[in-house]
C-alpha positions in Angstrom: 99.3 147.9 76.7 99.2 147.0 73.3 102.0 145.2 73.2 101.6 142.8 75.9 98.6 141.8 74.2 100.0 141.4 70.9 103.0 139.0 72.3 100.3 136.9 74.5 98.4 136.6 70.9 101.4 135.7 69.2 102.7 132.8 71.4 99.3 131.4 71.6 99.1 131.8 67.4 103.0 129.8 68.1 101.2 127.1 69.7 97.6 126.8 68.2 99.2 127.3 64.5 102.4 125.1 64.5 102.5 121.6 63.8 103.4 120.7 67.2 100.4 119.0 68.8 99.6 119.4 72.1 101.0 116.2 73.6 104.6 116.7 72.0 104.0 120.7 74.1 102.9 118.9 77.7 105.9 116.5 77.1 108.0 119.2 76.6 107.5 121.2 79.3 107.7 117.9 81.2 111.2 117.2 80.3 111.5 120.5 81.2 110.3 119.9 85.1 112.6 117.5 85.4 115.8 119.0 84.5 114.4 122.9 85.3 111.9 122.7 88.1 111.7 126.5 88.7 111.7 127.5 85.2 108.8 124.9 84.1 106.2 127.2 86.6 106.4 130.1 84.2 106.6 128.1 81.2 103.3 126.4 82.1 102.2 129.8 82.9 102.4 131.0 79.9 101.0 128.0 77.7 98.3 127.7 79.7 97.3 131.5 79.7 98.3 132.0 75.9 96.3 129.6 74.9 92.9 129.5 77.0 92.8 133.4 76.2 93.0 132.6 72.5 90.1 130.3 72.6 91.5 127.1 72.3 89.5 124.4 73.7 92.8 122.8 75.7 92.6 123.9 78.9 90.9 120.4 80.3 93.7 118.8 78.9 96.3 121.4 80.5 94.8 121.3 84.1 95.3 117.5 83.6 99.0 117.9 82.7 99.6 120.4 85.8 97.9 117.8 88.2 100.3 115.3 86.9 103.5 117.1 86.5 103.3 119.2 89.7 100.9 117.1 91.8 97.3 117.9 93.2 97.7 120.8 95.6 100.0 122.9 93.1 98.7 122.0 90.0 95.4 123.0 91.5 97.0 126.5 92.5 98.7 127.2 89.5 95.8 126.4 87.3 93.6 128.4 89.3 96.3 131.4 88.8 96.1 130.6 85.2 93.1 130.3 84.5 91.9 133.5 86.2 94.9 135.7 84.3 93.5 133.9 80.9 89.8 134.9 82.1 91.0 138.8 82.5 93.1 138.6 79.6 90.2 137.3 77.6 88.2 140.2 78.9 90.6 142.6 77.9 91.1 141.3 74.4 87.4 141.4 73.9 87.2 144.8 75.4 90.1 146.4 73.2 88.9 145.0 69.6 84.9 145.4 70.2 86.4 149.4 71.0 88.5 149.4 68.2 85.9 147.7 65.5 82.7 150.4 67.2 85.3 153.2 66.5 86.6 152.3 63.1 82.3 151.9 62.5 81.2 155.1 63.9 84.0 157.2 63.3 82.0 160.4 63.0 80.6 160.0 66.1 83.3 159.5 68.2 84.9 162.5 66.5 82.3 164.9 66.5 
């Protein structure tokens, strides 16, 4: 379990800490719709979960780009599907390092 969250925070610490801004990412994946429709949904996936779950305030301009690149009723759908993994993923992140920091402060509590 730790893993999966450790790769989700490293490919939104790819995105949010690069150089890259976020118009030269959306263009990207839109070139990518147009040559690899298939492969852009989980492409877009990802970014959009990655990032939302790290705390970066781009998911207006995301949910934007979706409407645009795969049109109203299925960028509406996949941002919904998005946006609700990001939510659970957020509460999970939350979850795991608020146990781990109470632990690490009460130590002799938990242990006995």
């Amino acid at each position: 379990m730790k893993s999966v969250f450790l790769v989700f925070l490293g490919i939104s610490g790819i995105i949010l800490f690069t150089q890259l801004p976020l118009e030269s990412t959306v263009s990207a994946i839109i070139a990518m719709q147009e040559e690899h429709p298939e492969a852009s949904i989980p492409v877009f996936y990802l970014t959009y979960v990655s990032t939302t779950a790290a705390g970066a305030p781009l998911a207006a301009l995301l949910t934007i780009a979706a409407g645009f690149m795969y049109g109203p009723v299925y960028g509406v759908i996949y941002t919904i599907i998005s946006g609700i993994t990001s939510a659970i993923l957020s509460f999970f992140l939350g979850r795991f390092f608020s146990v781990t920091i109470q632990r690490k402060k009460h130590h002799s509590f938990y242990n006995g």
